[in-house]
C-alpha positions as CSV (number, residue, x, y, z in Angstrom):
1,X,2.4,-1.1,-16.6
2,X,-1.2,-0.4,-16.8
3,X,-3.4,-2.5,-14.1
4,X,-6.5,-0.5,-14.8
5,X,-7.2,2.0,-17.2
6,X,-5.8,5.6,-16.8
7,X,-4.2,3.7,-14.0
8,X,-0.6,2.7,-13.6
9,X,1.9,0.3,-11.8
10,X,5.1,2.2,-10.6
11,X,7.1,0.3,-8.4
12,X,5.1,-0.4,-5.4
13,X,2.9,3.1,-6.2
14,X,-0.6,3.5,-8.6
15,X,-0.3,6.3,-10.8
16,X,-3.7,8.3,-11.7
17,X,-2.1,9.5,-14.9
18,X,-5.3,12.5,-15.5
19,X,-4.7,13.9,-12.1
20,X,-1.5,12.8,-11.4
21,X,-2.0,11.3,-8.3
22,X,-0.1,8.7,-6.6
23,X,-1.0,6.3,-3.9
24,X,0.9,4.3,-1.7
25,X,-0.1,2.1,1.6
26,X,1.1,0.7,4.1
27,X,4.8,2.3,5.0
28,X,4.5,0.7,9.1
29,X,7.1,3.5,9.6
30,X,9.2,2.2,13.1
31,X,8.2,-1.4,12.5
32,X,11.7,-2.7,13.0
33,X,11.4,-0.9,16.3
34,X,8.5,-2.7,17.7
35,X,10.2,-5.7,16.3
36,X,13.4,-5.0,18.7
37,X,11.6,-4.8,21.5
38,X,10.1,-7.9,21.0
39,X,13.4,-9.8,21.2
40,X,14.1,-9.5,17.6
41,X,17.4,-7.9,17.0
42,X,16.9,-7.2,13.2
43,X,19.6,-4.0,11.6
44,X,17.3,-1.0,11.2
45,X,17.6,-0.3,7.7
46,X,13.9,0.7,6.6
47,X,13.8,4.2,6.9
48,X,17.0,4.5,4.4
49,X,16.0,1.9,2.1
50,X,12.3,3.3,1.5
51,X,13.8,7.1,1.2
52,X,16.5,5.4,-1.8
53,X,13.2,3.5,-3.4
54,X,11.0,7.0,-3.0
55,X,14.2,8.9,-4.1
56,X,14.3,6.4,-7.4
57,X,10.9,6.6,-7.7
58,X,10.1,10.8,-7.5
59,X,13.0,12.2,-9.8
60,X,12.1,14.1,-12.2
61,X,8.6,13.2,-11.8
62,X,5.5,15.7,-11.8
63,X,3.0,14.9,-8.7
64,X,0.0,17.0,-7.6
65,X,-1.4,14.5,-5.1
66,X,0.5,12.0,-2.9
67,X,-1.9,9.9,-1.7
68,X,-0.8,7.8,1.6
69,X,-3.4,4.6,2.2
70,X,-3.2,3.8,5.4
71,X,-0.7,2.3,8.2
72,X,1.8,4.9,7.4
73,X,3.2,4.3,11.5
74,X,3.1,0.8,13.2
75,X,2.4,1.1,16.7
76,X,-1.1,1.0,17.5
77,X,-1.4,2.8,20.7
78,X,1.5,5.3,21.0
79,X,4.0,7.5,18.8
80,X,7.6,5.7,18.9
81,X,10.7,7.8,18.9
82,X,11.3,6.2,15.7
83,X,7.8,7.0,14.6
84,X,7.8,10.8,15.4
85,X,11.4,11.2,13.6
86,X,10.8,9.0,10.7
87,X,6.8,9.7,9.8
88,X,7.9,13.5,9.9
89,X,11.1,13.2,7.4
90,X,8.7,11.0,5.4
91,X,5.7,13.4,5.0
92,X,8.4,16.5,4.3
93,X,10.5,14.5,1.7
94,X,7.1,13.8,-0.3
95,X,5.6,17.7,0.4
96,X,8.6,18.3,-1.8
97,X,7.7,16.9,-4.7
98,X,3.9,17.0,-4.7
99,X,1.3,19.8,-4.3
100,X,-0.9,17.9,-1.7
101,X,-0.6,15.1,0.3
102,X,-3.7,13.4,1.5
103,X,-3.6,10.9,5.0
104,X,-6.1,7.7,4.8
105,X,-6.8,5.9,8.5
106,X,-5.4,2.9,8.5
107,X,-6.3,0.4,11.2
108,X,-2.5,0.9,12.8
109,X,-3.3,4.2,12.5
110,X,-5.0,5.2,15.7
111,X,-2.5,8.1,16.9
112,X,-1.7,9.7,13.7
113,X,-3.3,12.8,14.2
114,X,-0.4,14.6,15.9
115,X,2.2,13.5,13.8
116,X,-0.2,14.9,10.7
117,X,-0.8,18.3,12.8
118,X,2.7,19.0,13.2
119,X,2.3,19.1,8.9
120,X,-0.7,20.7,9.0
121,X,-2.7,17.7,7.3
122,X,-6.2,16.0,7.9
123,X,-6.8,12.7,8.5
124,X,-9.3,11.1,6.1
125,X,-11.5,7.7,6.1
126,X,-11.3,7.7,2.2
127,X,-10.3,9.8,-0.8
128,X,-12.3,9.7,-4.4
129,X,-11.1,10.5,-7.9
130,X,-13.8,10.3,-10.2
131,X,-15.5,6.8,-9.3
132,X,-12.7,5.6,-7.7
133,X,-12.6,5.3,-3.9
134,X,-9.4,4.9,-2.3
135,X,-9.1,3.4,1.3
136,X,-7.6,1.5,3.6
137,X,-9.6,-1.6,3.2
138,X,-10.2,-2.9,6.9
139,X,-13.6,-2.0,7.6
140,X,-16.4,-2.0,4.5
141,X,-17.9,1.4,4.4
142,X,-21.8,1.9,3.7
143,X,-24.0,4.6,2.0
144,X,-24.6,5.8,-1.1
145,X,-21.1,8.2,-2.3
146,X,-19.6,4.0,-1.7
147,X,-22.6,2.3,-3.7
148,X,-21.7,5.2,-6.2
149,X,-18.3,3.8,-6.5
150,X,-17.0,1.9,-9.9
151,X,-13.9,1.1,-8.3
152,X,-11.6,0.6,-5.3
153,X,-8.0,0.8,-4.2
154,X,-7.7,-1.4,-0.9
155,X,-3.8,-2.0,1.0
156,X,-4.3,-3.6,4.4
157,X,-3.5,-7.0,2.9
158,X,0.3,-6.4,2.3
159,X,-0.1,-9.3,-0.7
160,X,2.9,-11.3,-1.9
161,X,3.1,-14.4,-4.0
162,X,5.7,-17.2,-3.8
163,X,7.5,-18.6,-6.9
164,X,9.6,-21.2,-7.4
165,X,12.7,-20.5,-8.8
166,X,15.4,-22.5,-9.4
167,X,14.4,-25.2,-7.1
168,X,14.0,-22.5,-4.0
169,X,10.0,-20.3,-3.3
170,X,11.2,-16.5,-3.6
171,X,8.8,-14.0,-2.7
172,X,7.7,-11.1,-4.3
173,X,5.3,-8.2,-3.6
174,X,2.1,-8.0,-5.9
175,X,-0.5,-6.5,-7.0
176,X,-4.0,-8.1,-7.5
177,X,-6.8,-6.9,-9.5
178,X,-10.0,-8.5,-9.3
179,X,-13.9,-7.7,-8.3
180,X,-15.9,-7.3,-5.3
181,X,-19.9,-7.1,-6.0
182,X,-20.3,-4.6,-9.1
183,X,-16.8,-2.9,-8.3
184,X,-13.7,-3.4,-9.7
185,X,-10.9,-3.9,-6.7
186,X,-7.2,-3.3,-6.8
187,X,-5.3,-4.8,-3.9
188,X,-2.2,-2.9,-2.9
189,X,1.3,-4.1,-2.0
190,X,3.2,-2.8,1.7
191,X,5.6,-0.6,0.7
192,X,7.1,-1.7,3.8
193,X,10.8,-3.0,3.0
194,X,11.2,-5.5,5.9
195,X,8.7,-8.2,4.8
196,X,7.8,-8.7,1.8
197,X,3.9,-9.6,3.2
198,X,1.1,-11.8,3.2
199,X,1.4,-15.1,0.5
200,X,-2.0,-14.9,-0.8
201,X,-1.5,-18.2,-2.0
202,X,-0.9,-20.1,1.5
203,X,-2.2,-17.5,4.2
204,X,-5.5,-16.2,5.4
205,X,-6.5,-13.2,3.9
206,X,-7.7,-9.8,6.2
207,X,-9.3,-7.4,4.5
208,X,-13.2,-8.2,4.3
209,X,-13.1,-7.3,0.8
210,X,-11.0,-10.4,0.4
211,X,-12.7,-13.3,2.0
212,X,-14.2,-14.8,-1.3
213,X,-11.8,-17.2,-4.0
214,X,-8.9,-15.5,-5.0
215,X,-8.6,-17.6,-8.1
216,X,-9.8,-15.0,-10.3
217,X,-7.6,-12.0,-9.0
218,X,-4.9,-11.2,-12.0
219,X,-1.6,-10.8,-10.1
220,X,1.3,-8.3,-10.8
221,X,4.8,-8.8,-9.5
222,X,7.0,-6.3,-8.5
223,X,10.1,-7.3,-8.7
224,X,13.2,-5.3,-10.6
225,X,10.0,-4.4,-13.0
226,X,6.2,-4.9,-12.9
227,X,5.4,-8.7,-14.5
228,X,1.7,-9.5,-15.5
229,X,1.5,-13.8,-14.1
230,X,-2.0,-14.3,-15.1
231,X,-4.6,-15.5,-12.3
232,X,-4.0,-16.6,-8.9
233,X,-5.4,-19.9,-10.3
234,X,-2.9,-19.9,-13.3
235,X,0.0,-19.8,-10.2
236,X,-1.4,-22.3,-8.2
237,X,-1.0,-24.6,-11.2
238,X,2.1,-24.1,-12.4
């Protein structure tokens, strides 16, 4: 499905269709990890699951950019054993079927430049195609290559809308499209497996691009496809 033009939804991914590019945010590779040793005993069974989805996702499939937005690892001030082994397998699984792959800073993102040495890649604040700037969307950047910008592709927000269905809320990953000043802003799911993110609908948002109403935002589920539901607004009143 197209969210923007020359820009499509594939699965939890944005396709640049010219310069067949794809982005992705927010993996929080070794998540369940911190979560065990937090008292949590949840089955570690992200690292499979997001190579089956990527798997699904890449074959037959022609990439010359893979680009990652941010929070690829979880930890904020070290390198888990999880991390190093998982990050690594990641990064090599998706050399192998793209010509590049760029590395955005993400906010848990503090230690990734040895994992990205041991690859050979640069850690970058942003990455532009055309007018669009893609980054992590934590901080709100200044100057004039960002004033220059018609459009922006944010994660950081992990968003996720709640439907009822059949008398029970169910959960989904989205994506939201809406506007911040003169830009046009596309909001990112996680394409972390464990949690499905943020309810945009009930919870606090993060990302400073994303402190105004959200009634405006058109939402996209993904689900087994890509569903257009209208407006935040038109869910609310369902």
């Amino acid at each position: 499905m197209e969210i923007s033009k020359g820009i499509e939804i594939m699965d939890l991914c944005l396709y640049f269709k010219k310069e067949k590019a794809l982005v992705m945010a927010d993996f929080h590779m070794g998540y369940e990890e911190a979560l065990n040793k937090k008292g949590l005993l949840i089955p570690r069974f992200q690292y499979a699951e997001t190579m089956k989805r990527l798997e699904k996702l890449l074959a037959g499939f022609e990439i010359n950019t893979v680009i990652i937005n941010g929070d690829l690892k979880h930890e904020f001030g070290k390198i888990s054993e999880t991390e190093w082994r998982h990050t690594l397998k990641l990064l090599d699984f998706l050399s192998e079927h793209s010509k590049k792959i760029i590395l955005i800073k993400g906010n848990h993102d503090n230690i990734l430049g040895p994992i990205a040495e041991k690859r050979g890649l640069d850690v970058k604040k942003n990455y532009v195609i055309s007018k669009t700037m893609i980054l992590h969307g934590d901080k709100i950047p200044h100057g004039e290559k960002f004033n220059q910008m018609k459009r922006l592709v944010i994660g950081h927000e992990h968003p996720a809308i709640s439907l009822n269905k059949h008398g029970r809320l169910e959960t989904y990953k989205c994506f939201l499209k809406g506007r911040w000043k003169d830009k046009e802003l596309l909001v990112m799911p996680s394409f972390n497996l464990v949690t499905e993110g943020t309810d945009v609908l009930k919870e606090k948002t993060l990302s400073p691009f994303l402190k105004k109403n959200l009634d405006d935002f058109k939402v996209f589920i993904v689900s087994e496809g890509v569903y257009g539901f209208g407006t935040v607004k038109d869910i609310k009143n369902l």
